[in-house]
N, C-alpha and C positions, 0 to 999 in steps of 0.2 A: 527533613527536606531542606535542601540548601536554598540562597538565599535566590541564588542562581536558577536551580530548577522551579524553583516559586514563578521566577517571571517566563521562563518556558513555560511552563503549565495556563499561565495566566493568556500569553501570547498565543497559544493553540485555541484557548476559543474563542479570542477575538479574531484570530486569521479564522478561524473555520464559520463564525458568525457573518464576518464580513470581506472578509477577502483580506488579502496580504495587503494589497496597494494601499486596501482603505482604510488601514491600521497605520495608525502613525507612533512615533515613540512617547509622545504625549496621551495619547488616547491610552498606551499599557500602564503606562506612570497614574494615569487618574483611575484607572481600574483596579490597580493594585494599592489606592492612597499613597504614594509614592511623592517625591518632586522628580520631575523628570531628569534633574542633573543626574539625583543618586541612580537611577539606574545604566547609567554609563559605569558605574562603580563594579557592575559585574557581567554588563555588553556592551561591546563596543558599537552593536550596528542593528540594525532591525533584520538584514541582510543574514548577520552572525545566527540569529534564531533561528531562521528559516533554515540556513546552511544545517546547523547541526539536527534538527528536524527533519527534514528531507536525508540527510546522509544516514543517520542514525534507520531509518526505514528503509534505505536503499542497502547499507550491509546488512541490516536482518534478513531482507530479500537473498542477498545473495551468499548470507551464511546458508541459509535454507534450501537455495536449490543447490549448494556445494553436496550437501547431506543428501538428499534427494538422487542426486547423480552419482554418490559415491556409493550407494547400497546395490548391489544387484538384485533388483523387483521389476515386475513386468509394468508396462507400460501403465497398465490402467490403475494400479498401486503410486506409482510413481506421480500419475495427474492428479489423485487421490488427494498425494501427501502438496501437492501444489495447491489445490484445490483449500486445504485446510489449515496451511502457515500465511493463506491471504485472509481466511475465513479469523483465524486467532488474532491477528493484528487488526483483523475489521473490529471485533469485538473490544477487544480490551485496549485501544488506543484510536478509537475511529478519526477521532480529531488530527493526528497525522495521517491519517489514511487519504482524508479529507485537502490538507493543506500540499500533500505531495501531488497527489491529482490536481491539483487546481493551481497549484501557486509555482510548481518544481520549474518554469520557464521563467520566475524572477531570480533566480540563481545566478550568480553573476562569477567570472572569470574560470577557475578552477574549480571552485564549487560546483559548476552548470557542467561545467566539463567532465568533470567526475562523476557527477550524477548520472549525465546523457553514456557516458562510457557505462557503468552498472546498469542503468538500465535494459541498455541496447544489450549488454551478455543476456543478464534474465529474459532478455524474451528471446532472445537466441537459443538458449539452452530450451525455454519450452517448445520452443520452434522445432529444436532435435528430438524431442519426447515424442512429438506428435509424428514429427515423418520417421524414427523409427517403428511405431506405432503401427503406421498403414504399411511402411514397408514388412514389418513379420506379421502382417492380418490381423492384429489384435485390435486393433482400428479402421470402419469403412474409409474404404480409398476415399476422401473426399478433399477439398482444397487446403490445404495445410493454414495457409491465410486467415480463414474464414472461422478454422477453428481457433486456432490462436486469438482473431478477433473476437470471438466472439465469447472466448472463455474468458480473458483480460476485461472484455465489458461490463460483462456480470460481475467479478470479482472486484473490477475498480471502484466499479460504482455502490457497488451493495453498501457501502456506509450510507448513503441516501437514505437508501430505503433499510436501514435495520436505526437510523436514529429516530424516525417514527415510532417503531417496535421495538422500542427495547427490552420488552419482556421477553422478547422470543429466544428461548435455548439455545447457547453456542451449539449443544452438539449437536439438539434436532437442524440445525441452520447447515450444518457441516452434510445431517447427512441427508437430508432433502436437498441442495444445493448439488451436491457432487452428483444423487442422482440423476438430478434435471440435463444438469450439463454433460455427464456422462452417456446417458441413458436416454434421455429425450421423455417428450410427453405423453406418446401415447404407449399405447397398451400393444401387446401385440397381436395379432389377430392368429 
């Protein structure tokens, strides 16, 4: 590991402990035993972290729904496979998962810009899943809004609640998860 992804790695759980604002470049330097000059030696900015943090999640997002939308599969395959490239990056990096939900509005110029441009596609493109979705019946006609909200909810936040649990199985999480959300709670009568 470089000397570089050292202080990323270091900087992800101090942003996800305490917030981006509350992390200063002195606070990573004494985290890391460091003096705080030398870690300009390989950042220029606290800003710079976050950028590559937030962007680096934001094209895996949207390498993912590239692939996702370029398979021809039916709708509920397709939410599936959404359902499970949020569920893999909840798992194996929640601490980004954590810092883009929470911190991606200290972005600043191009960085914020570029981020808000990919993220607005990714939930556009899910946007298109769903109302194809209901439009070929393969989905109750129901608010397009509501499901997009409420699928993005669960998926955003699950780093919450799976850093409590971390014992819990990526794939039982994947497939209890999709079912919930897919499928709803109750039983059918």
């Amino acid at each position: 590991m470089t000397r570089r992804q050292e202080i990323i790695k270091s900087a992800k759980t101090l942003f996800r402990e305490r917030g981006y604002k509350s992390v200063s470049m002195r606070d990573l330097a004494k985290a890391m035993d460091f003096k705080a000059a030398s870690l300009y030696n390989h950042i220029s900015s606290k800003e710079e972290i976050l950028a590559e943090i937030a962007m680096d999640v934001a094209h895996y997002f949207t390498r993912e729904m590239e692939l996702v939308r370029s398979i021809d599969i039916n709708t509920r395959t397709r939410l599936e496979a959404v359902i499970s490239h949020h569920i893999d990056l909840t798992v194996t990096n929640p601490e980004a998962i954590a810092i883009v939900n929470n911190d991606w509005m200290h972005l600043e110029g191009n960085n914020f810009e570029e981020f808000l441009k990919l993220r607005n596609a990714y939930e556009q493109d899910l946007r298109d899943i769903i109302n194809k979705g209901v439009e070929s019946g393969e989905l109750k006609s129901k608010n397009t809004e509501v499901i997009l909200f409420s699928t993005l909810s669960t998926l955003r936040t699950l780093h919450l609640w799976y850093r409590k649990r971390s014992g819990v199985n990526g794939q039982q999480l994947k497939n209890d998860i999709t079912e919930i959300l897919l499928n709803g709670i109750l039983t059918k009568a």
